[in-house]
C-alpha positions in Angstrom: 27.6 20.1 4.8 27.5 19.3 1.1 25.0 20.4 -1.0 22.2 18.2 -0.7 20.0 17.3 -4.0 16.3 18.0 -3.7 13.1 16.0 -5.4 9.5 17.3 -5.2 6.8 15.2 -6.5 4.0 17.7 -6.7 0.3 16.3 -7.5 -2.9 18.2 -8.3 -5.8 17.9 -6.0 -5.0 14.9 -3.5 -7.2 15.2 -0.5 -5.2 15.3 2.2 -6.7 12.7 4.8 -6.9 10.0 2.3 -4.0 8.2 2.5 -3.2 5.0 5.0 -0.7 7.1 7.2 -3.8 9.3 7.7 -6.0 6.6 8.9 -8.2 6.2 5.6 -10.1 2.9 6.1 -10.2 2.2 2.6 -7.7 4.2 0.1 -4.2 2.1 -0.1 -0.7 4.6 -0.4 1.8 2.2 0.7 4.5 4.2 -0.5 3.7 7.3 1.3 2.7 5.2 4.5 6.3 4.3 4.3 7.8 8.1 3.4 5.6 8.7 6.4 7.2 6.1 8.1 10.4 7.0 8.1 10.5 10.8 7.6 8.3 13.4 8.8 4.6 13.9 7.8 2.7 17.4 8.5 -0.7 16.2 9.7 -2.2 19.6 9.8 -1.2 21.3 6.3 -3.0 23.4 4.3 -2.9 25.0 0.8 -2.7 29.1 0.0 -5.6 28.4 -2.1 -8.0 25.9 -3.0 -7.5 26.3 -6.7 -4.5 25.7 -9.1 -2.8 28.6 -10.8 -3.2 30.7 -7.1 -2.3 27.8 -5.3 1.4 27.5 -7.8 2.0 30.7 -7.7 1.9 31.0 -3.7 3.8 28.0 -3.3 6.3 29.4 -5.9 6.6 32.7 -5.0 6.2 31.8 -0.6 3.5 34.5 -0.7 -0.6 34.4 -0.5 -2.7 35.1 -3.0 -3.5 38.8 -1.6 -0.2 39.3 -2.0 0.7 37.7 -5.3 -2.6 39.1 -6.7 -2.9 35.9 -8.1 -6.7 34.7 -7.7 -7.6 32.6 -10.8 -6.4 30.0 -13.2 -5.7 32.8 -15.9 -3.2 34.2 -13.6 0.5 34.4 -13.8 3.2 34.7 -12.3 5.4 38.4 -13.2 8.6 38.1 -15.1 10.6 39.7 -12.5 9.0 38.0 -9.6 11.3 35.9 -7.7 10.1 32.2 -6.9 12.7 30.1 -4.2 13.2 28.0 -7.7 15.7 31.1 -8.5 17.0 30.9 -4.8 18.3 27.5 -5.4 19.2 27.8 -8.7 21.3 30.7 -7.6 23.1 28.0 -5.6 24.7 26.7 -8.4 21.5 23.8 -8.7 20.6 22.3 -11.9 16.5 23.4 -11.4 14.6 20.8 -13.7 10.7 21.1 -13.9 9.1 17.4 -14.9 5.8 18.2 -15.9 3.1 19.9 -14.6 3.1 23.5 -13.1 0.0 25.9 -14.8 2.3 28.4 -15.8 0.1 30.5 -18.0 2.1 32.2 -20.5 5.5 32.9 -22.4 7.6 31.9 -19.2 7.3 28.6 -18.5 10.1 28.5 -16.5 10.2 31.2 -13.7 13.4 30.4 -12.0 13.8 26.7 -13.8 16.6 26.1 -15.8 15.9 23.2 -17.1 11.6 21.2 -18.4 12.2 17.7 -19.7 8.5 17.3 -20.1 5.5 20.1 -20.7 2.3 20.7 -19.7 -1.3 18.8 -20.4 -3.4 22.3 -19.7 -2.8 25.1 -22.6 -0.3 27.6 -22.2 -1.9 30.7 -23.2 -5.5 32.5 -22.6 -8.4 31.5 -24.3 -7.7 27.9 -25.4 -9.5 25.8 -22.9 -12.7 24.5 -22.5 -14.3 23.3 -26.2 -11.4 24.9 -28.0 -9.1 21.9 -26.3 -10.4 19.6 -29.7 -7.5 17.1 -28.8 -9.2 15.8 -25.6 -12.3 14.4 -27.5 -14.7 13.4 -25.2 -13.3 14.7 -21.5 -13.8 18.5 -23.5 -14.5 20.2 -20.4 -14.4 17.4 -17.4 -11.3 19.0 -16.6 -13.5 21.5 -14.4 -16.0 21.1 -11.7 -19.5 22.2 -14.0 -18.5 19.4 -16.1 -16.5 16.5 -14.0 -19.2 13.8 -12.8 -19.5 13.9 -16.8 -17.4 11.4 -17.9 -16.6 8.7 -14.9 -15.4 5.4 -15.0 -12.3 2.5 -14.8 -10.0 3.0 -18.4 -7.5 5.0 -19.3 -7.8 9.5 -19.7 -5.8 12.1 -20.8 -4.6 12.7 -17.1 -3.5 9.1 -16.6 -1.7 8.9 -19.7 -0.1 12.2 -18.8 1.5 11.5 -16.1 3.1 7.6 -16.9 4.5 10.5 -19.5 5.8 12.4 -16.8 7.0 9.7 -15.1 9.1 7.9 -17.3 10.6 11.2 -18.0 11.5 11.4 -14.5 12.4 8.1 -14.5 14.9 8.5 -17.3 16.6 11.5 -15.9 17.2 10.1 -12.4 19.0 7.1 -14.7 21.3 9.4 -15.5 24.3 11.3 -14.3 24.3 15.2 -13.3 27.4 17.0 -12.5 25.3 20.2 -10.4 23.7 19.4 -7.2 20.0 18.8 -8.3 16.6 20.4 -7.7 14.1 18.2 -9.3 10.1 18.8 -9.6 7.7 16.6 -11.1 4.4 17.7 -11.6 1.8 14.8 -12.1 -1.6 15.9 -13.1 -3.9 13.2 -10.8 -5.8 12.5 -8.9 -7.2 16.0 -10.6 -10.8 15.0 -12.2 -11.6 13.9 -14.9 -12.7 11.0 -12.3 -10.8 8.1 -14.5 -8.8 5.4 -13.2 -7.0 2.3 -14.5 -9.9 -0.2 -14.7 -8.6 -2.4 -12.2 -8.0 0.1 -9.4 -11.9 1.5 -10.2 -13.2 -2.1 -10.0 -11.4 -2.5 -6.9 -12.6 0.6 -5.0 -16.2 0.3 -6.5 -17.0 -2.8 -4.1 -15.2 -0.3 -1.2 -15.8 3.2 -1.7 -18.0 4.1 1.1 -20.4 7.3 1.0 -19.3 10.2 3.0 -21.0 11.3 5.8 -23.8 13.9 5.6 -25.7 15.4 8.9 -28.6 15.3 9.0 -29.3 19.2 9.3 -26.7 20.6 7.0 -24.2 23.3 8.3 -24.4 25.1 5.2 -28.6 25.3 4.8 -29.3 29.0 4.4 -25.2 29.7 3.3 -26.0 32.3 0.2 -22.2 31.6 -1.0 -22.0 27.4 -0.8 -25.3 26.0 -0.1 -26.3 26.7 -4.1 -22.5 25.4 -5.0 -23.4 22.2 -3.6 -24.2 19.0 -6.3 -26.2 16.8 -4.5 -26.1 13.6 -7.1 -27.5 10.3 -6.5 -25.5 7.5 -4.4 -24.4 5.2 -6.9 -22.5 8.0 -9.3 -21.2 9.6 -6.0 -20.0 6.1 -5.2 -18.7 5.2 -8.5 -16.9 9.0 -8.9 -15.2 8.1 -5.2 -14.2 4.5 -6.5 -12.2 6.4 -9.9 -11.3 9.3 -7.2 -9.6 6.3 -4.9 -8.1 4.4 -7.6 -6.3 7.5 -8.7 -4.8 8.5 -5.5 -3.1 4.7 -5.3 -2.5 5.1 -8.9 -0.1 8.1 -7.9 1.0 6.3 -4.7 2.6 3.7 -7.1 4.4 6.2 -9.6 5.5 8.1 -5.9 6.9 4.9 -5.0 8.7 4.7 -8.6 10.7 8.2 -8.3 11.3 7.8 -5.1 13.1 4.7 -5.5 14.7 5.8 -8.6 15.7 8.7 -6.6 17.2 7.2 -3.4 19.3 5.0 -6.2 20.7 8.3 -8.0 22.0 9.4 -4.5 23.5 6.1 -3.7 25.2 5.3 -7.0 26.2 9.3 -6.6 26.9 9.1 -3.0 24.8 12.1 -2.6 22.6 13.5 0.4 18.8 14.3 -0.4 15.4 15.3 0.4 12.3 14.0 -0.8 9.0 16.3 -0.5 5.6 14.9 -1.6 3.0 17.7 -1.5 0.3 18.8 -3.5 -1.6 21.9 -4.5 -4.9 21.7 -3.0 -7.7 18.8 -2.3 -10.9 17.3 -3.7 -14.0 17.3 -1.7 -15.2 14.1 -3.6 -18.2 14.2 -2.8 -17.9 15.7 0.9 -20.6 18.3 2.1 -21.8 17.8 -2.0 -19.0 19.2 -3.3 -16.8 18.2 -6.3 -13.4 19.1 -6.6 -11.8 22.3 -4.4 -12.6 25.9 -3.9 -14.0 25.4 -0.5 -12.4 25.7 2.6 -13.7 22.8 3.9 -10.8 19.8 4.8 -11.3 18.1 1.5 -10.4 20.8 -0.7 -8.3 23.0 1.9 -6.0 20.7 3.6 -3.3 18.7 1.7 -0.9 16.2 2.3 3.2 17.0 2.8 5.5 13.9 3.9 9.5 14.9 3.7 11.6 12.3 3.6 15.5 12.7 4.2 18.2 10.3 2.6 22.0 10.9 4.4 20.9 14.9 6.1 23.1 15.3 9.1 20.3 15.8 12.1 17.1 14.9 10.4 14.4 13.3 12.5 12.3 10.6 10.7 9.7 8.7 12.1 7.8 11.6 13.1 4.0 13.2 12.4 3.8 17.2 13.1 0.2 18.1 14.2 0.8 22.0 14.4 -0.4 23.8 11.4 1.7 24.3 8.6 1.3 25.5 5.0 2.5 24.2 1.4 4.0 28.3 2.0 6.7 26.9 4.4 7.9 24.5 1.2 10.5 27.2 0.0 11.9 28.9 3.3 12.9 25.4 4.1 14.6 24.0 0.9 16.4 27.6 0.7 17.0 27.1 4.9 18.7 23.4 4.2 20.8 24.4 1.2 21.8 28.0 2.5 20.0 30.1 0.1 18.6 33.5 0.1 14.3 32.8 -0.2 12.5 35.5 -2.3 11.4 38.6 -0.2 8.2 38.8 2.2 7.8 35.0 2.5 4.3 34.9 3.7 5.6 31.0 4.6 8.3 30.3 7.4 11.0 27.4 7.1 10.3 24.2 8.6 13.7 23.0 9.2 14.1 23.4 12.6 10.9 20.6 12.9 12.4 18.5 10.3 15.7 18.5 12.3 13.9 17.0 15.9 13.2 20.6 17.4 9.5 21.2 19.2 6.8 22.2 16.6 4.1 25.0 17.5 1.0 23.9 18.2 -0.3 27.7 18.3 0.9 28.7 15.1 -2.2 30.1 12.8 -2.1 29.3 9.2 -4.1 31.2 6.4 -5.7 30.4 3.0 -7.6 32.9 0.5 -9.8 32.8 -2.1 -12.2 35.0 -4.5 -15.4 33.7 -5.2 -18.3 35.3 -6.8 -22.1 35.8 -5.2 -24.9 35.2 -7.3 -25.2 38.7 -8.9 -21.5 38.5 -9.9 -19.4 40.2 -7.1 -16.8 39.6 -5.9 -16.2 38.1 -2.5 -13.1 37.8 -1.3 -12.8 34.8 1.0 -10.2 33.5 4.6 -9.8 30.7 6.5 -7.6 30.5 9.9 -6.4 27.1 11.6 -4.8 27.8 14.6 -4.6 24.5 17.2 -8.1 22.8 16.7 -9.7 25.5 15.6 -10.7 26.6 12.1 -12.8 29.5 11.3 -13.9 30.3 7.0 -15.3 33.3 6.1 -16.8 35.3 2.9 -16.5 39.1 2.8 -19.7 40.4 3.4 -21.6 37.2 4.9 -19.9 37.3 8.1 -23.4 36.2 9.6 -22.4 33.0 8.0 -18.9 32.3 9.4 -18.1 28.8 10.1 -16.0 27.9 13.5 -15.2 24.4 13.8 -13.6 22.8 16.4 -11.5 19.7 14.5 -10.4 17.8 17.2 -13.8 17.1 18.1 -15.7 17.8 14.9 -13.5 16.4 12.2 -16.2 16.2 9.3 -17.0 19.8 9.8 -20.8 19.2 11.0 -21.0 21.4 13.9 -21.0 25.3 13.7 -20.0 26.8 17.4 -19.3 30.3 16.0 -22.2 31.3 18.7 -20.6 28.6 21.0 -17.4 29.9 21.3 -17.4 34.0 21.3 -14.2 34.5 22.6 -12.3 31.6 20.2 -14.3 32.8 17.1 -13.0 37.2 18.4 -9.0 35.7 18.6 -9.8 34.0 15.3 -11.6 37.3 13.4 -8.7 39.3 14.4 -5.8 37.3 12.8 -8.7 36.7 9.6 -8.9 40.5 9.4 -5.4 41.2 9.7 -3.3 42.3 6.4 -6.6 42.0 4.7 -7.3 44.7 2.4 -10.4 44.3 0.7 -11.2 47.3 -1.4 -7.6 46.8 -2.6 -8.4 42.9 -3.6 -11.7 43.4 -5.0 -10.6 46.4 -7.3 -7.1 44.3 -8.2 -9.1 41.5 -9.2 -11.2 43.7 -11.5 -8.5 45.1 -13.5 -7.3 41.8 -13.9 -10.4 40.4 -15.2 -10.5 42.7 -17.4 -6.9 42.0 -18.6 -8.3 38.3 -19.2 -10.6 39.1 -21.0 -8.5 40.7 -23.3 -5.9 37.9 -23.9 -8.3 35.2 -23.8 -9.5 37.2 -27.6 -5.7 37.3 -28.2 -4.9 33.7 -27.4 -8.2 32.4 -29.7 -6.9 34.4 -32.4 -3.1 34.5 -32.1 -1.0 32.2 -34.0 1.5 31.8 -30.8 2.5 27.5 -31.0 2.7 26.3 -27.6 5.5 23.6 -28.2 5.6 22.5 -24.7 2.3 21.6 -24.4 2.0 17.9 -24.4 0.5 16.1 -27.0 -2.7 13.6 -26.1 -2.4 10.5 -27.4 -5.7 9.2 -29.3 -5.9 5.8 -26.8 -5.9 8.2 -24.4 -9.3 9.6 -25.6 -11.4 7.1 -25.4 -14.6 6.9 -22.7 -14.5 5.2 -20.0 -16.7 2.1 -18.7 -18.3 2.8 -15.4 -19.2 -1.2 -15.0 -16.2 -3.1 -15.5 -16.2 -6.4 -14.2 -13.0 -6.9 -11.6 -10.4 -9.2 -13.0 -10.2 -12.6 -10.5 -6.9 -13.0 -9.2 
């Protein structure tokens, strides 16, 4: 089989149950409903980790955090650590990056041979947060202390960075590539800042329906999430949905750009291709009080993956998977497809077999890992397990808290049965507690704290350019209005 030519379109924080092909009464993605449509969508999938850099690097690399070492946003990615971009580039692909991948550092590449557009979040330690003087007033609603800051229909920094990134996508795919192609573009939404175009917010604003809250809260008591929680009042939590909504069919629409840009580079090169649209982790949006990810709860765990194939001998559109699966399995399969070699200890398993029609597992357990800190400061290394319609989180030394929910009858995560169900919540513990060294984590993540520390005062001081770092246009910088009036049509 020839070589076929690959497209991901990777976004940052898209929860992964609002979309239309997930039943979403409100949020319109007509362009994945119809990816959906006609290829395969993974119902069930989650991230490695609910946060960026970790989340990357697993996805990159095929192995979890506790493997990777990987826990925070300042991490990055060794020099000689193999990523299944190398595996295909190996193949004789031309590996371009588009956009936006976190690398932190002097590689920006790791196994890419080619970036036709940069990055929107520094490059280098120690030059977020009020040192990013090019942002103006959205200093700081890039994370979740500062995000229900600055809310509203307009334009942003992310929104202008990504019609960036597209139209560089856009342009490539116009032209003509001799080497089979492996192409990733990186869009920054629907991360928060909560902005979007002021006719999608006006839209969703007269839509954007509250989500559900029980009435006794499963997290009451919960020494790790309940003081985590942001409990805001209705109309900002509506009007931070409305932008969060708006965004998601904001990126719908430039999906449905590249891919049909894409599917007219194979025609016009009568080539074969696959189309993956993932992303890296959710965004609660409000769910349980939460804003933004790092929980383990659906909003921020689960993600949305739809493959689409274009001319692949055997491949079985027209399908949804409902076994678990993980944004881990993305590499196995591309290097599975193309014949490649993936990286050593995948953590991840290929998915090929499920693309090309064969019977998926419903049993199969699927992990994701986190490090959060208690309210003294210590570390507490954190697992969830989804295996079938069970899901079990828990936080190293708050076990008396662990939270078993069963999905399929519980889907908003309301009801804990980790009392209920003994013998469910004893299979789940055991696969939790397996390959899960905790001294080892706690004292890695230590050392490499400390190593943070260290080039965060090196990267304020250093004079080290970071020339692929995307400059923010001033338009882009400008507040925006959280009362627009909706344009009649």
């Amino acid at each position: 089989m020839p070589q076929p030519d690959l497209l991901i379109f990777l976004s940052d924080q898209h929860h992964g149950n609002y979309t239309g092909y997930a039943g979403h009464p409100v949020v319109r993605t007509p362009n994945l409903d119809r990816l959906a449509a006609d290829g395969v969508a993974f119902d069930t999938a989650y991230t490695a980790c609910p946060l960026c850099v970790p989340a990357r690097s697993a996805f990159l690399t095929g192995q979890l955090p506790s493997v990777t070492g990987i826990f925070s946003n300042q991490g990055a990615i060794p020099v000689d650590q193999p990523t299944f971009i190398h595996s295909i580039a190996a193949e004789g692909y031309e590996t371009v990056l588009c956009g936006r991948m976190h690398f932190v550092g002097d590689d920006q590449r790791h196994g890419f041979t080619k970036r036709i557009m940069g990055e929107i979040t520094p490059l280098y330690w120690g030059r977020g947060g009020k040192k990013r003087a090019d942002l103006g007033p959205y200093v700081g609603t890039f994370s979740k202390e500062r995000c229900l800051e600055v809310v509203g229909g307009g334009d942003s920094p992310v929104l202008a960075y990504d019609r960036a990134v597209v139209q560089a996508a856009l342009d490539y795919l116009q032209e003509d590539h001799e080497k089979p192609q492996c192409v990733v573009v990186g869009t920054y939404a629907p991360h928060f800042s909560y902005v979007a175009p002021t006719e999608l917010y006006a839209y969703y604003r007269d839509l954007a329906e509250l989500p559900h809250h029980n009435a006794v809260d499963v997290l009451a008591g919960n020494p790790i999430l309940s003081n985590k929680q942001n409990r805001i009042d209705s109309e900002l939590m509506r009007d931070v949905r409305a932008a969060y909504f708006g965004m998601i069919e904001n990126i719908d629409q430039q999906i449905g750009s590249v891919h049909q840009a894409w599917r007219q580079y194979l025609d016009r090169n009568e080539r074969q291709g696959l189309f993956v649209y993932l992303s890296d982790h959710g965004d609660q949006a409000g769910e349980h009080h939460f804003y933004g990810k790092e929980t383990f709860f659906e909003g921020s765990a689960r993600i949305p993956i739809v493959v689409s194939g274009h001319g692949i001998e055997g491949f079985q559109g027209g399908r949804n998977i409902q076994g678990a699966v993980s944004m881990l399995d993305i590499g196995p399969t591309l290097c599975d497809l193309i014949g490649a070699v993936a990286p050593p200890e995948q953590s991840g398993q290929s998915l090929l077999p499920q693309l090309l029609g064969e019977t998926e597992n419903l049993e199969r357990a699927v992990l994701s890992e986190y490090v959060v800190k208690d309210e003294k400061g210590h570390r507490v290394p954190a697992r969830m397990v989804r295996k079938g319609k069970w899901k079990l989180i828990s936080y190293t030394y708050f076990e008396e808290h662990d939270l078993l929910f069963d999905l399929a009858g519980d889907p908003l995560e309301g009801t804990n049965l980790r009392h209920e169900q003994p013998s469910v919540y004893r299979e789940l513990r055991a696969i939790l507690e397996t390959d899960w060294d905790i001294p080892t984590i706690v004292k890695r993540q230590e050392q490499k704290e400390a190593y943070y520390r260290l080039l965060s005062k090196w990267g304020a001081r250093a004079d080290v350019k970071e020339e692929e770092r995307w400059p923010i246009p001033e338009s882009a910088r400008q507040l925006p209005d959280r009362n627009p009036k909706r344009e009649a049509r």
